[in-house]
N, C-alpha and C positions, 0 to 999 in steps of 0.2 A: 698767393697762388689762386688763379680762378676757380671758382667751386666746381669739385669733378676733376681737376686735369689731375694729373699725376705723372710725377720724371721718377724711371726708374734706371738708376744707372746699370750698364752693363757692364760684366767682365769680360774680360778678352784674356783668351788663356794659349798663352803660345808653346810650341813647343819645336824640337829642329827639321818639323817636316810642316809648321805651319801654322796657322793661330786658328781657333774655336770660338765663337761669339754666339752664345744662346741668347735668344729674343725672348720668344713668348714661349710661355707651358700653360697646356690645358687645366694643369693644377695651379695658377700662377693666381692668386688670389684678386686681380684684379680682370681676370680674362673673364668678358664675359658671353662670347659663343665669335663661332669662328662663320665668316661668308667668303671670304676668297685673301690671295696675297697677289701684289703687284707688286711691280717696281717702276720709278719713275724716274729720270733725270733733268738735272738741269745745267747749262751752263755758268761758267762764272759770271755774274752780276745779275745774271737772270731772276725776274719775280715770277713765282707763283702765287697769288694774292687776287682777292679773296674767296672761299665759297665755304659752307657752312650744311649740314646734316639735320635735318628734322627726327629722322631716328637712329641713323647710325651713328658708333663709335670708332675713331680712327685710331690706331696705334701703328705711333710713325717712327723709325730710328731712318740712320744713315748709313749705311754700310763704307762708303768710299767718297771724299772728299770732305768738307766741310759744309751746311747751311747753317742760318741762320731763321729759327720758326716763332712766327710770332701769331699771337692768339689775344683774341677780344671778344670779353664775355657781351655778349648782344642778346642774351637772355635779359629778361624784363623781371622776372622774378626770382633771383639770388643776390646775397649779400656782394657777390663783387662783380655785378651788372656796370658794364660800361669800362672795367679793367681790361689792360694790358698785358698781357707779361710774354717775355722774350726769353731765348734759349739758343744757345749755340752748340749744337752735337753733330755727330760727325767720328772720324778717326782717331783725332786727339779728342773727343768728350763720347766717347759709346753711351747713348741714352735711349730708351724709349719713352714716347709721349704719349700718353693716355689723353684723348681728346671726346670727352662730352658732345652728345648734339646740341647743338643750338651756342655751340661756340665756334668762330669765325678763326680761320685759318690758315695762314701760307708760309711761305718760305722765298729764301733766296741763297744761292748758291754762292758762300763769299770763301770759297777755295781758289786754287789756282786754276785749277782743270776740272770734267766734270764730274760731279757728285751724283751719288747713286742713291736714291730713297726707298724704302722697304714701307709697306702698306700692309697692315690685317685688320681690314674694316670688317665689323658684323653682320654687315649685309654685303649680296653682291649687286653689281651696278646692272641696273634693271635701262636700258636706253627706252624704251618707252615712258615712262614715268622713273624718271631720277630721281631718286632722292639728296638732292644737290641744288642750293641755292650759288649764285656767283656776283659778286661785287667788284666794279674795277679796283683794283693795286692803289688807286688815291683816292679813293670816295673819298667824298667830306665826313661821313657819318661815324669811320673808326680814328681817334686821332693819332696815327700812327705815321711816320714820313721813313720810307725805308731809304733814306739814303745813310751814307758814313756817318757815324756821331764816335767823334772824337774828345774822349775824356779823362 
């Protein structure tokens, strides 16, 4: 796992008038202050890929459909600078991802229909000065190829 990220799985708690899915708590020992919530969607096959946080923290789950989120440490000063790691959440996997700055980040929608993403970054998005770097979906620089990998 890259230094910093952290998968917290969720429960989903149903009952005959509807299911309950708690995310974040301000007591949640990995929260570490709140700047806003968004949602964002994607289509099936659709990338979102890459961009990256100088100081903010993302904490991303899925509410509805499936993605597939992949992260690469591009930090220069941690033990797993230059790693990978991938995760599939969504409806059948409830998780939240705890996302370090200065680790590279996207997704892609590999449901049927479209998927709905939940955001509570630390900061909120400032359009004059972003704190948001963005890298095309192939750069050379992450070696990652989001197409199908059949194993």
């Amino acid at each position: 796992m890259i230094d910093g990220v952290k998968l917290k799985k969720l429960r989903v708690i149903p009952d005959e008038r509807g299911r309950l899915m708690e995310i974040l708590r301000h007591d949640d020992p990995d929260f570490k202050k709140f700047g806003q919530v968004y949602m964002t969607t994607n289509y099936p096959g659709v990338v979102k890929a890459w961009h990256f946080h100088r100081v903010q923290w993302d904490y991303i789950t899925c509410v509805k459909g499936m993605i597939k989120v992949v992260l690469y440490d591009r930090r220069k000063d941690t033990a797993t600078a230059g790693q990978v790691n991938e995760f599939f959440i969504g409806e059948h996997n409830p998780a939240l991802i705890i996302i370090p700055p200065g680790v590279c980040h996207g997704w892609k929608g590999v449901s049927e229909t479209e998927s709905v993403v939940v955001n509570v970054p630390t900061e909120m998005f400032d359009a004059q000065q972003p704190d948001e770097e963005r890298l095309p979906y192939n750069t050379p620089e992450i070696p990652y190829n989001w197409e199908i990998v059949y194993r």
